[in-house]
C-alpha positions in Angstrom: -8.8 10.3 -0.7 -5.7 8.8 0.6 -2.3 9.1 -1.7 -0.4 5.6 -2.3 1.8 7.3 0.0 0.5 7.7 3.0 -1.2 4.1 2.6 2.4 3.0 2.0 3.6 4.5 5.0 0.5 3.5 7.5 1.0 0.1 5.9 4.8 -0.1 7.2 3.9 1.6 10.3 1.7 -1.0 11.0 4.1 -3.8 9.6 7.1 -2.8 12.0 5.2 -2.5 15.1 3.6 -6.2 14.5 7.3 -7.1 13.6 8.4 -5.4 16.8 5.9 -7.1 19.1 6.7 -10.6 18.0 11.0 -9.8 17.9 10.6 -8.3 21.8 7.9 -11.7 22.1 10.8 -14.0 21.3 13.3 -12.7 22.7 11.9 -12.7 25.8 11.0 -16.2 25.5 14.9 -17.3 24.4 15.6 -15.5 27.6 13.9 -17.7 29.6 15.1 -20.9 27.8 18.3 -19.1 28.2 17.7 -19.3 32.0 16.5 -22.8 32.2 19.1 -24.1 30.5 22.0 -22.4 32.9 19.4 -23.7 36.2 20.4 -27.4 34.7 24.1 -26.7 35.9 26.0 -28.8 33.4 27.6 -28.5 30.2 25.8 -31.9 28.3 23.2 -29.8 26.8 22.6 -30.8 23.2 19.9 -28.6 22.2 16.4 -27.1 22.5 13.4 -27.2 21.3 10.0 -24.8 21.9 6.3 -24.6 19.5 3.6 -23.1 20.5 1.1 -24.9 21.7 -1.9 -25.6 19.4 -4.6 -26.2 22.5 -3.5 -23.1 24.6 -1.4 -19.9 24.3 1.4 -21.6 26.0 4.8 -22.2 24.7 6.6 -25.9 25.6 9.4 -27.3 24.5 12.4 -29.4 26.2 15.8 -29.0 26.7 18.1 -31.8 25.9 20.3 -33.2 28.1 23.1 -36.3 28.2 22.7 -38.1 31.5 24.4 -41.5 32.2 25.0 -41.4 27.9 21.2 -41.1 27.1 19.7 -38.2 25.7 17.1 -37.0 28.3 14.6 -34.5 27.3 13.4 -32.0 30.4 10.1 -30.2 29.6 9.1 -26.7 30.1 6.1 -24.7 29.7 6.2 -20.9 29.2 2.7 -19.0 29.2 1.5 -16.0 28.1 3.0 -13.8 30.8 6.2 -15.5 29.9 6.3 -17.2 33.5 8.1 -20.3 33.2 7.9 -23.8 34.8 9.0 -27.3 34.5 6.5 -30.2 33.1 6.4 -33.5 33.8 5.4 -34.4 29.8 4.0 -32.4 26.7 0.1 -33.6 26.0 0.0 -34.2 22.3 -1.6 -31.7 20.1 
């Protein structure tokens, strides 16, 4: 029989490697938004966006950018292998 301890621990074990996966998983993803965002080349960015998408394991999102005093919106894609690419539009979910 197991002691409440050593489920304890298995259960934490188990907890911080999950954690662990999805910190080092979204880190690597605000790297690449990180990189998009300095590719752009100006300093009119107001802000970001990113969801995972519901119909794929792909990541979108947009970057927002003032050109010519509009708020223009330039959408990215990142998949599972956290390769990264620009869209044209988002299909709804």
């Amino acid at each position: 029989m197991i002691s409440g301890l050593a489920m304890g621990i298995i259960g934490t074990s188990i907890y911080l490697r999950r954690k662990m996966k999805h910190t080092q998983r979204l880190n690597k993803i605000n790297l690449q938004v990180k990189h998009a965002k300095n590719s752009l080349n100006t300093d009119h960015i107001y802000g970001s966006w990113i969801k995972k998408s519901s119909i794929s394991n792909n990541y979108v999102g947009a970057i927002n950018v003032l050109e010519n005093n509009k708020i223009v919106e330039h959408f990215f894609k990142i998949r599972p292998d956290y390769s990264f690419s620009w869209i044209s539009n988002i299909k709804e979910d």
